[in-house]
N, C-alpha and C positions, 0 to 999 in steps of 0.2 A: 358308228364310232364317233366320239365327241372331238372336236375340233382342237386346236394346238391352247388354244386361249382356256378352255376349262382345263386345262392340264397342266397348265401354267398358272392357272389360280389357285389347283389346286395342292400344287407343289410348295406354291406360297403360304397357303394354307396351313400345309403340313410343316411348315417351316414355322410360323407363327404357335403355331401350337407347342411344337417340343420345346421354342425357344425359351416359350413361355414357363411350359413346366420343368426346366432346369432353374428358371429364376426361383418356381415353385419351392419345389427343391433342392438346390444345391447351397441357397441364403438360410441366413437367419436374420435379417433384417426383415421386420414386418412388412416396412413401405418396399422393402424391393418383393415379398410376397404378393401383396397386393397389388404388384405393378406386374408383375408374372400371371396374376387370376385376369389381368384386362387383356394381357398380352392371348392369353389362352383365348378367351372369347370371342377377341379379331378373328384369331384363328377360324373359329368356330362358324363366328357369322359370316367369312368369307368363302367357306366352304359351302355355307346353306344356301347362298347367292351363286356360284359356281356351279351347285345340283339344281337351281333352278334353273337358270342358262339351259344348261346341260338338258336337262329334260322339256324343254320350253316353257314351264309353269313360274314363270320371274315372279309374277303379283302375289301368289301365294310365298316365295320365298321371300320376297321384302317386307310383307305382312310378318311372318316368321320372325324375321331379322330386327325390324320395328320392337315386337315382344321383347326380344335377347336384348337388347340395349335398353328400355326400360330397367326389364329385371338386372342389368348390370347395375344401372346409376343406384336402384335402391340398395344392392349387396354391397357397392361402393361408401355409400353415404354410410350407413352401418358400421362398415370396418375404418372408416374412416373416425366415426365417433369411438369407436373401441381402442383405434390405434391413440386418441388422446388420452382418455382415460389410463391406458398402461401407458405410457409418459408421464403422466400426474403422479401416479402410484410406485411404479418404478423409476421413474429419472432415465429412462431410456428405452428404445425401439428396435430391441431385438427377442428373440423369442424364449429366453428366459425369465425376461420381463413380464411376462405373461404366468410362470410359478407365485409370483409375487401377489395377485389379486385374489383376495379372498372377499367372501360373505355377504 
């Protein structure tokens, strides 16, 4: 049986994650979307650290975690350029702004 600490991580975890995906979802502000896909992926990456713990294999899970934060910044960087562009096009950053870009 895993300790009070992975289960506390991973509660947090779990915590980060749904918090994340109601910003997901329940917004239509892009920048709060986007801030709910980072909030998700804390999530994420704290869980994968927490199954490493949990299983003793940490080095493979920070390796893991390493990856997931990479591939964040570049999904980041991305919607971040996207998020200007529908501001240039529409005059504003919610997600009907996003009907507006054609061609």
């Amino acid at each position: 049986m895993a300790d009070p600490f992975v289960w506390l991580n991973l509660g947090a975890a779990l915590a980060l994650f749904a918090l994340g995906l109601y910003a997901l979802v329940a917004r239509e502000g892009l920048l709060r979307v986007l801030l709910g896909l980072e909030i998700m992926g804390k999530g994420a990456t704290l869980s994968l650290l927490s199954a490493g713990h949990a299983l003793g294999d940490l080095g493979r899970a920070q390796a893991m975690v390493i990856v997931v934060i990479a591939i964040e910044t570049v999904v980041v960087a991305i919607a971040l350029a996207l998020l200007v562009r529908v501001e240039r096009v529409a005059g504003r950053l919610d997600v009907r702004g996003i009907r507006r870009l054609t061609g």
